[in-house]
N, C-alpha and C positions, 0 to 999 in steps of 0.2 A: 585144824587150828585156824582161828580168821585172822585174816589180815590185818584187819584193823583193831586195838580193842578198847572198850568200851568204857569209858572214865566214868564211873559212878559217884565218887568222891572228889571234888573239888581240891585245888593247891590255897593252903593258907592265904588270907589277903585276897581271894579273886571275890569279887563282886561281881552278880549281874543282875535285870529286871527282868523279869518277867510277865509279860506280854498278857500270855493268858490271867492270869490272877491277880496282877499291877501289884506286885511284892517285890522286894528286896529280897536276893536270895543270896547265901556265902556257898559258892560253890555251883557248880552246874546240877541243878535239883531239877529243873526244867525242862523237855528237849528243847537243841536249838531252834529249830523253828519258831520255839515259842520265846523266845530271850536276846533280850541286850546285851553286851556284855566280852570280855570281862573286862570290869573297872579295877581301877587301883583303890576304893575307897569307897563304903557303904555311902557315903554321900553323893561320890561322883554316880555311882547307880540312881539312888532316890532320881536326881536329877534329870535320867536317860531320855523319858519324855520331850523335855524344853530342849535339850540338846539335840535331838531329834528332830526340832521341831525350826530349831536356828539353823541348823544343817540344810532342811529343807529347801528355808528359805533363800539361804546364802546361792543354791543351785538354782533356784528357778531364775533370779536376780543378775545371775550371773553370764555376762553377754559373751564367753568364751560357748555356751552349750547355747545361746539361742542367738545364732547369727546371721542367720539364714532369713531375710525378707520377703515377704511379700513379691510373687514371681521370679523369682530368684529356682534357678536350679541345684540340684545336691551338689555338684562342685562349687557354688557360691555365684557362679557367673551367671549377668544376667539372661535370658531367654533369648534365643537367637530367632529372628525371623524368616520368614524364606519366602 
């Protein structure tokens, strides 16, 4: 018996995109590797793209994940000389 098993049929309402074929799909028809998902709404799917793409943005932008300067060591502290 496997451990895991393998959901072939999606739950009502799930949306997700799909990556390989840039569809909309109700239900996981896709494997994950190749999918967004799941949304609450064929729409919020259509969309996964731009959202994806403002997500991106939001992390590179964002000075908690790049704070680390120019000569600056992995602890933050500047370079010590000797």
């Amino acid at each position: 018996m496997a451990l895991f098993k393998r959901r072939t049929v999606g739950k009502p309402g799930e949306w997700f995109y799909c990556l390989r074929h840039g569809t909309v799909e109700e239900g996981p028809q896709c494997r994950a590797a190749d999918r967004f998902g799941p949304y609450r709404s064929r729409e919020e799917a259509a969309h996964a793209m731009e959202t994806a793409r403002e997500r991106n943005l939001e992390w590179e932008t964002d000075p908690k994940w790049h704070d680390m300067g120019k000569g600056q060591g992995d602890d933050g502290d500047e370079p010590r000389s000797s």
